[in-house]
MDTraj code that builds the backbone (N, CA, C; nanometers):
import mdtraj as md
import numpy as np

residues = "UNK UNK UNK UNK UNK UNK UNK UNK UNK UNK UNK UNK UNK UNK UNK UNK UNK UNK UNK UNK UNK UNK UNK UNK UNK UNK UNK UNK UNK UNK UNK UNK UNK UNK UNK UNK UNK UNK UNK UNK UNK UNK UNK UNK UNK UNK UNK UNK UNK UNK UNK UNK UNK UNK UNK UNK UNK UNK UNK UNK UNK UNK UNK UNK UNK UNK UNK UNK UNK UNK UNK UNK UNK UNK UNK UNK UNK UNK UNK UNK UNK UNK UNK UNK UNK UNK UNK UNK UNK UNK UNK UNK UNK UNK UNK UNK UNK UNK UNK UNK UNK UNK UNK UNK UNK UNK UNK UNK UNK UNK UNK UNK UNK UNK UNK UNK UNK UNK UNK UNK UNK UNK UNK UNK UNK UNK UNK".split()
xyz = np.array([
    [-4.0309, -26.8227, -9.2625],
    [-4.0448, -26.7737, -9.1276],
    [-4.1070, -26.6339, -9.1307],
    [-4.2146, -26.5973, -9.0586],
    [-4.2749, -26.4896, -9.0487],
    [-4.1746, -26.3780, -8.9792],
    [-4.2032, -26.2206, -9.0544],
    [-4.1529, -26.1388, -8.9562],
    [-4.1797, -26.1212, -8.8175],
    [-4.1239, -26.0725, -8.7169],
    [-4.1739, -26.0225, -8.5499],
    [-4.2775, -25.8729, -8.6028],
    [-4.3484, -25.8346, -8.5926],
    [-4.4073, -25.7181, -8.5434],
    [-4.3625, -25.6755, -8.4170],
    [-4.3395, -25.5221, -8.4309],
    [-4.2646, -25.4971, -8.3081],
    [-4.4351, -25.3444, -8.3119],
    [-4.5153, -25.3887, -8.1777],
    [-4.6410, -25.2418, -8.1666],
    [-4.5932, -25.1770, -8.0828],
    [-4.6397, -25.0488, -8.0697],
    [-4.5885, -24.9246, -8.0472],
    [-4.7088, -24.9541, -7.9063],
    [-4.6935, -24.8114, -7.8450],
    [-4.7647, -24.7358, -7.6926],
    [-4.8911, -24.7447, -7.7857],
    [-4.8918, -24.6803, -7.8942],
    [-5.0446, -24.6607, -7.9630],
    [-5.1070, -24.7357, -8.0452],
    [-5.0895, -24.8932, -8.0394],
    [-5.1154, -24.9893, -8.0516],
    [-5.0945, -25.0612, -8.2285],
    [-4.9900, -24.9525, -8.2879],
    [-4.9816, -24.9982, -8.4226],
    [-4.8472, -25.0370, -8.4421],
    [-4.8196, -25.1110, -8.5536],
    [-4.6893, -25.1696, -8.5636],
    [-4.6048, -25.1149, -8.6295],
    [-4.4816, -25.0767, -8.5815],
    [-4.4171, -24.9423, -8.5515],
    [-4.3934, -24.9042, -8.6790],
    [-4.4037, -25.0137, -8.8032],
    [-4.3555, -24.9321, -8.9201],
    [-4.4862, -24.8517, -9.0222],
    [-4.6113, -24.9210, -8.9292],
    [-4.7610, -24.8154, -8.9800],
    [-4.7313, -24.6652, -8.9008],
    [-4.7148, -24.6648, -8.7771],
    [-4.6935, -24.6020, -8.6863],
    [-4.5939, -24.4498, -8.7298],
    [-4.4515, -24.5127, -8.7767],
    [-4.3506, -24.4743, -8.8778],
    [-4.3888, -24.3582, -8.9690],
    [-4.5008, -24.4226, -9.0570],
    [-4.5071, -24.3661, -9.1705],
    [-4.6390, -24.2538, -9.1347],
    [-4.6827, -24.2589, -9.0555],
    [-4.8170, -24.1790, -8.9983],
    [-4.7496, -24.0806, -8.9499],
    [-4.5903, -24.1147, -8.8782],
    [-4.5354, -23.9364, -8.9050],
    [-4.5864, -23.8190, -8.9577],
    [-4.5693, -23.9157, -9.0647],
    [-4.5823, -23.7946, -9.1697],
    [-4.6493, -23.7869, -9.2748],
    [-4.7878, -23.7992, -9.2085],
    [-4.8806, -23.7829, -9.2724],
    [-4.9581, -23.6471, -9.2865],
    [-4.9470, -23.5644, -9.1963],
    [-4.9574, -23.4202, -9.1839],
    [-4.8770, -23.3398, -9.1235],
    [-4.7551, -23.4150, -9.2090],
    [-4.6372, -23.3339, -9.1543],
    [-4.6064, -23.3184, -9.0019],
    [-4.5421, -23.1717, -8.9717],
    [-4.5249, -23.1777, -8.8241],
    [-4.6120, -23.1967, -8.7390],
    [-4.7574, -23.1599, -8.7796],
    [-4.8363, -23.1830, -8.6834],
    [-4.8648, -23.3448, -8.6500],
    [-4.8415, -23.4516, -8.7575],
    [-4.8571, -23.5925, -8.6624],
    [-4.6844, -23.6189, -8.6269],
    [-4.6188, -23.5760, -8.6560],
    [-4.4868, -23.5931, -8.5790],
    [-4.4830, -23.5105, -8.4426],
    [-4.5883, -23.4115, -8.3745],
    [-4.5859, -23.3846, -8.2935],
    [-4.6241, -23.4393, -8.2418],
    [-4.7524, -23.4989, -8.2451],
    [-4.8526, -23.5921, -8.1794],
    [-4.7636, -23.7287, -8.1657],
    [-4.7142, -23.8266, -8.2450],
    [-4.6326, -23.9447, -8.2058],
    [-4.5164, -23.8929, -8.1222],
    [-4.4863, -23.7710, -8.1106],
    [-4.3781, -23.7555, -8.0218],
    [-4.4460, -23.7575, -7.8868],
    [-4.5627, -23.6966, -7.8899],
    [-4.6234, -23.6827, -7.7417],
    [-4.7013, -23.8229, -7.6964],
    [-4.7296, -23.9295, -7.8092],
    [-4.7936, -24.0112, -7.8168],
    [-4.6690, -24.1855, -7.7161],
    [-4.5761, -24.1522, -7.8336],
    [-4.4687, -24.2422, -7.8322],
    [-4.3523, -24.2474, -7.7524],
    [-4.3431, -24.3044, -7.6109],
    [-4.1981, -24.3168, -7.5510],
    [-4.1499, -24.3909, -7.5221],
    [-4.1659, -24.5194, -7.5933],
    [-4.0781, -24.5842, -7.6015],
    [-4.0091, -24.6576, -7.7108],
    [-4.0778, -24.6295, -7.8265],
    [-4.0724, -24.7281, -7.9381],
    [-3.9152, -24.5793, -8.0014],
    [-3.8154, -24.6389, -8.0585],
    [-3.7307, -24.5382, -8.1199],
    [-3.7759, -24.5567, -8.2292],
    [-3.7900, -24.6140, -8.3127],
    [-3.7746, -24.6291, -8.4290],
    [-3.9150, -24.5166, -8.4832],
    [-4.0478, -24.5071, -8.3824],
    [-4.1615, -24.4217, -8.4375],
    [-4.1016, -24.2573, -8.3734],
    [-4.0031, -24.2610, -8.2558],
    [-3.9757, -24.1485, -8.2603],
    [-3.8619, -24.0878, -8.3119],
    [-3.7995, -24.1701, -8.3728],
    [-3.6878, -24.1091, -8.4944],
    [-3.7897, -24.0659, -8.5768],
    [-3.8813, -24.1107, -8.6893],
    [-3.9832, -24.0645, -8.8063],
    [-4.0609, -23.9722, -8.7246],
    [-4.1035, -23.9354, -8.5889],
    [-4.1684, -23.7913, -8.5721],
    [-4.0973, -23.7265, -8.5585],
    [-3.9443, -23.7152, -8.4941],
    [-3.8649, -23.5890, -8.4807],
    [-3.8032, -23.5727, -8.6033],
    [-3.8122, -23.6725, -8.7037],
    [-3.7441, -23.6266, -8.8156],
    [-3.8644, -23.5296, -8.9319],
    [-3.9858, -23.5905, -8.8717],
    [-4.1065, -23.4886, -8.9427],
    [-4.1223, -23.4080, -8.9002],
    [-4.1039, -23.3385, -8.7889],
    [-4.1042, -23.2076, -8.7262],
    [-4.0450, -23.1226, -8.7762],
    [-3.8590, -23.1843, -8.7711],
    [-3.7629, -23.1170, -8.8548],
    [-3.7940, -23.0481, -8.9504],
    [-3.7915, -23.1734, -9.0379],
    [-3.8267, -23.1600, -9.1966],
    [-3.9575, -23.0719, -9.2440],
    [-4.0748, -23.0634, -9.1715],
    [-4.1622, -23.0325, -9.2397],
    [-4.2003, -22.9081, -9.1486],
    [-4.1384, -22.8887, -9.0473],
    [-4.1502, -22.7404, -8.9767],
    [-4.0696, -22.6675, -9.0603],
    [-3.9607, -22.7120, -9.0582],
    [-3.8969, -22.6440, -9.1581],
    [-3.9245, -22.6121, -9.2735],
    [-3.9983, -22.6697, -9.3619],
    [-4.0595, -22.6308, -9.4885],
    [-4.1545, -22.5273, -9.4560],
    [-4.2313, -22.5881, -9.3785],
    [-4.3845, -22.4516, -9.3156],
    [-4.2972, -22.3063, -9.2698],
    [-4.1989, -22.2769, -9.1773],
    [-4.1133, -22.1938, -9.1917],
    [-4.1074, -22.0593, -9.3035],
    [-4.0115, -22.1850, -9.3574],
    [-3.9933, -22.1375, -9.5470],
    [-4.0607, -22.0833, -9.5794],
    [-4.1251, -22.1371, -9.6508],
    [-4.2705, -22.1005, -9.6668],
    [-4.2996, -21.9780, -9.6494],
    [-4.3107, -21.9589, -9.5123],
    [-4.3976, -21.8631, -9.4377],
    [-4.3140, -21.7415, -9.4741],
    [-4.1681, -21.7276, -9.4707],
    [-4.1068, -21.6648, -9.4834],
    [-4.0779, -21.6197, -9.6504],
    [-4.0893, -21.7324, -9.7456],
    [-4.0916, -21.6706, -9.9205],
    [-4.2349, -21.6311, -9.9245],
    [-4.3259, -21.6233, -9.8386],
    [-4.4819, -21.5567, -9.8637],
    [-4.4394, -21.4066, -9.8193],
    [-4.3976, -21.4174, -9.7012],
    [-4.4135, -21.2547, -9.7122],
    [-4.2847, -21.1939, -9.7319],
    [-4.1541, -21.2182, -9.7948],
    [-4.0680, -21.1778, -9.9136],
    [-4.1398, -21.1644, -10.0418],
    [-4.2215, -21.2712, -10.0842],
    [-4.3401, -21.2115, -10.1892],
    [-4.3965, -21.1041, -10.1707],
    [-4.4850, -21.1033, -10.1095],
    [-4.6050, -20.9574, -10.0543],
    [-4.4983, -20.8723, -10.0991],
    [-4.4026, -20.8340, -9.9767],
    [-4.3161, -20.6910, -9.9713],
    [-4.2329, -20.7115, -10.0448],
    [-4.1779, -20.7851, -10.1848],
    [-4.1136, -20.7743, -10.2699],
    [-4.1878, -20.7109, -10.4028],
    [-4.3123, -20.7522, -10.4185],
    [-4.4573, -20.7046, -10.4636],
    [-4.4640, -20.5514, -10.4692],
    [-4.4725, -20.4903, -10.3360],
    [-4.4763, -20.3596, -10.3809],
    [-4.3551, -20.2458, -10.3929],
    [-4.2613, -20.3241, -10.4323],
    [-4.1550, -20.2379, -10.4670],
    [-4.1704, -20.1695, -10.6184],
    [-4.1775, -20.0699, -10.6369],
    [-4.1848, -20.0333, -10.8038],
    [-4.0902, -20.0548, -10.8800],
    [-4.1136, -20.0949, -11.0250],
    [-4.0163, -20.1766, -11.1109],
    [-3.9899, -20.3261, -11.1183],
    [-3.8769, -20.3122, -11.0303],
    [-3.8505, -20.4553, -11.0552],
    [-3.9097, -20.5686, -10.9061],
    [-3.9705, -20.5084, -10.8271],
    [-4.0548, -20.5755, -10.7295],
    [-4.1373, -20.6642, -10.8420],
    [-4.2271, -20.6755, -10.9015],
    [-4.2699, -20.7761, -10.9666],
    [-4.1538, -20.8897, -11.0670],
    [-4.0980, -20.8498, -11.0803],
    [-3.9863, -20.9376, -11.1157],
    [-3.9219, -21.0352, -11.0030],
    [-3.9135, -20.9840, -10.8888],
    [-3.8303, -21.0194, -10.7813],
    [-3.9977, -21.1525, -10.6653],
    [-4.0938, -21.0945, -10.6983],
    [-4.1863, -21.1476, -10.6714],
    [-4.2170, -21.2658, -10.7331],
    [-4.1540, -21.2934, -10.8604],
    [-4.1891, -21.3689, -10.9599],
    [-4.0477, -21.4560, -10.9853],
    [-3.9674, -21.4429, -10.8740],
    [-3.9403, -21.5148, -10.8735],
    [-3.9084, -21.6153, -10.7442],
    [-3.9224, -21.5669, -10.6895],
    [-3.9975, -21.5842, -10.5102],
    [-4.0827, -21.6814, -10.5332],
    [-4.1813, -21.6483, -10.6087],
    [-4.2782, -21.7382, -10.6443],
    [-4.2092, -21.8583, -10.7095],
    [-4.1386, -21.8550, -10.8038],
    [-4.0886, -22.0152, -10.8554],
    [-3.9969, -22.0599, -10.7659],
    [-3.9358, -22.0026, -10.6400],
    [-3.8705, -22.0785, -10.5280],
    [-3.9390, -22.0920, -10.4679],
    [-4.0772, -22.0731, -10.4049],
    [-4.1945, -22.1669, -10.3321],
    [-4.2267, -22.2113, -10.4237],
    [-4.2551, -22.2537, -10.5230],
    [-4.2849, -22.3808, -10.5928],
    [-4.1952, -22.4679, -10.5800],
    [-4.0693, -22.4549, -10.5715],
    [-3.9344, -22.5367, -10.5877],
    [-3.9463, -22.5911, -10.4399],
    [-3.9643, -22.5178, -10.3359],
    [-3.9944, -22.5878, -10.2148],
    [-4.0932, -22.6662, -10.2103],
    [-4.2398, -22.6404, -10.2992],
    [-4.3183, -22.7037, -10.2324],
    [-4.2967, -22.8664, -10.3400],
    [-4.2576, -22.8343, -10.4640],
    [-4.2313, -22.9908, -10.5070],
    [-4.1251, -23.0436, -10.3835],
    [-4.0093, -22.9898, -10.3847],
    [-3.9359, -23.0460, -10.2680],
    [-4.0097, -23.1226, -10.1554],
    [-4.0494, -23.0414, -10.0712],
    [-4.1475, -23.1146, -9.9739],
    [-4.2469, -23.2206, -10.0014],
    [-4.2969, -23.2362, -10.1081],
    [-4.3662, -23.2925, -10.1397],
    [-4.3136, -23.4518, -10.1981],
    [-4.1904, -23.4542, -10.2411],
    [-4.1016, -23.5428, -10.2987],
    [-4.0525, -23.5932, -10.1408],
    [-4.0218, -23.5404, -10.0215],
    [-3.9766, -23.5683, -9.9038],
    [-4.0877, -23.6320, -9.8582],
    [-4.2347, -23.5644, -9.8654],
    [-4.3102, -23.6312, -9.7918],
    [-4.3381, -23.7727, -9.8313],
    [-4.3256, -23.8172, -9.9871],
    [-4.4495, -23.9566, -9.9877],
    [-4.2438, -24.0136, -9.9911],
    [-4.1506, -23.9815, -10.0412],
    [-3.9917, -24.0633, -9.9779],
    [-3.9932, -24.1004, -9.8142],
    [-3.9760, -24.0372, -9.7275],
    [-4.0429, -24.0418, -9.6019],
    [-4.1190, -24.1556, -9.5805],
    [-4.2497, -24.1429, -9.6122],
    [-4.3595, -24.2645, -9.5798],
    [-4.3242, -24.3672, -9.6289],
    [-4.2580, -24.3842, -9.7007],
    [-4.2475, -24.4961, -9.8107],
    [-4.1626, -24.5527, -9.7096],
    [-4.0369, -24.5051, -9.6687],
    [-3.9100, -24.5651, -9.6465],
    [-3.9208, -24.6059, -9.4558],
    [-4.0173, -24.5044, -9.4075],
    [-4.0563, -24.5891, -9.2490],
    [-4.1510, -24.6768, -9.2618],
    [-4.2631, -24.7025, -9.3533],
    [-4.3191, -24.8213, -9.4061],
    [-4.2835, -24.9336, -9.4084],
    [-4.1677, -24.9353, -9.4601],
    [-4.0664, -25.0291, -9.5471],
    [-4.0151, -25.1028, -9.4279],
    [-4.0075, -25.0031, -9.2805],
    [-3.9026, -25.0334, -9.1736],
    [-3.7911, -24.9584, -9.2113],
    [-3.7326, -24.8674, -9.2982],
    [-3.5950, -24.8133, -9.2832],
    [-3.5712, -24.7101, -9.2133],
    [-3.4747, -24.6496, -9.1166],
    [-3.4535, -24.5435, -9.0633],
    [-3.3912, -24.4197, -9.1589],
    [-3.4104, -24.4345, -9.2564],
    [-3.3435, -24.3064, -9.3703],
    [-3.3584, -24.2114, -9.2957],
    [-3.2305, -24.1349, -9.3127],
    [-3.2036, -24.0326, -9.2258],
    [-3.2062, -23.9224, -9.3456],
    [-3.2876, -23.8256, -9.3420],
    [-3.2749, -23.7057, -9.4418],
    [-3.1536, -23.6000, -9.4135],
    [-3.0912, -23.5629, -9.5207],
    [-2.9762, -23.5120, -9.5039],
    [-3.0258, -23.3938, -9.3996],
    [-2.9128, -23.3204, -9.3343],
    [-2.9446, -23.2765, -9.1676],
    [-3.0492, -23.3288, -9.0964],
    [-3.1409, -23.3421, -9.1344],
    [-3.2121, -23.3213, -9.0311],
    [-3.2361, -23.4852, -8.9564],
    [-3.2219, -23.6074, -9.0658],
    [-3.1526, -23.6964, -9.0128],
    [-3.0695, -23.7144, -8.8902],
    [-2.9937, -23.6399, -8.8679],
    [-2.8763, -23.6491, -8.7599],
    [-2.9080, -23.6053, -8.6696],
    [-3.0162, -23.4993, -8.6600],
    [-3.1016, -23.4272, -8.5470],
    [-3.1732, -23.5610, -8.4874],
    [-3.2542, -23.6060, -8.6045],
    [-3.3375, -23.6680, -8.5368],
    [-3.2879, -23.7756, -8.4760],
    [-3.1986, -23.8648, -8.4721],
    [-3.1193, -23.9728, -8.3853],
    [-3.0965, -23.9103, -8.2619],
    [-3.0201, -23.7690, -8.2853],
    [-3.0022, -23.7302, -8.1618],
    [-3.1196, -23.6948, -8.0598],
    [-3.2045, -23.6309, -8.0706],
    [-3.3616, -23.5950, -8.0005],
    [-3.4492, -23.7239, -8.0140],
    [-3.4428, -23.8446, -8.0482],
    [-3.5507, -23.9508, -8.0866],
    [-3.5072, -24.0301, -7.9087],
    [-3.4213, -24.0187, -7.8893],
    [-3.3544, -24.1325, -7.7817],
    [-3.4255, -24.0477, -7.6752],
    [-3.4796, -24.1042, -7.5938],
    [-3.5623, -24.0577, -7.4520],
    [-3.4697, -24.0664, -7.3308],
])
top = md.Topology()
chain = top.add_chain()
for i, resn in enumerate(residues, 1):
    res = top.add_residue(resn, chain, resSeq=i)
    for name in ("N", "CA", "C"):
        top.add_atom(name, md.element.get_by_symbol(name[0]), res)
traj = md.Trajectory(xyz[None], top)
């Protein structure tokens, strides 16, 4: 017996749809959020990419310039920079391990909920 395809407002089937979340991060989880109102299942995977990957961009943004101005402290500012630097690396494998887990698992059809931000997104996905 064949599966049902269940298509979305934007004419793809919700578990292509799913995984296109997060394909550039928050920015296509913004867009399926503005795209998608009725399908839950594509707007659980954009509010959960928003979460998730705003939050990394955040980060980010924030161990860059703890770098810079950790940088010009004399002494041990390069020490403290250096290691700033191997916790944005540690984020960005992180994120990066979230992003293709993510695609994989709304692909698949599963609602994997990423720890917090999972629980957000059930709650904000429901229209």
């Amino acid at each position: 017996m064949e599966e049902q395809k269940v298509n979305t407002q934007c004419g793809l089937e919700e578990h292509v749809a799913g995984a296109l979340c997060y394909v550039l991060g928050f920015i296509t989880g913004i867009v399926f959020v503005l795209i998608e109102k009725e399908n839950e299942f594509v707007r659980f995977h954009a509010v959960q990419s928003i979460i998730v990957f705003g939050g990394l961009f955040v980060l980010n943004i924030i161990l860059s310039i703890l770098g810079v101005v950790s940088a010009a402290i004399p002494v041990l500012g390069g020490i403290i920079a250096m290691l700033i630097g191997l916790l944005y690396f540690l984020v960005f494998v992180v994120g990066l391990v979230a992003w293709i887990l993510l695609m994989i698992k709304a692909y698949k059809g599963e609602k994997y909920k990423f720890p917090i931000a999972g629980h957000y997104a059930v709650r904000y996905a429901v229209k």
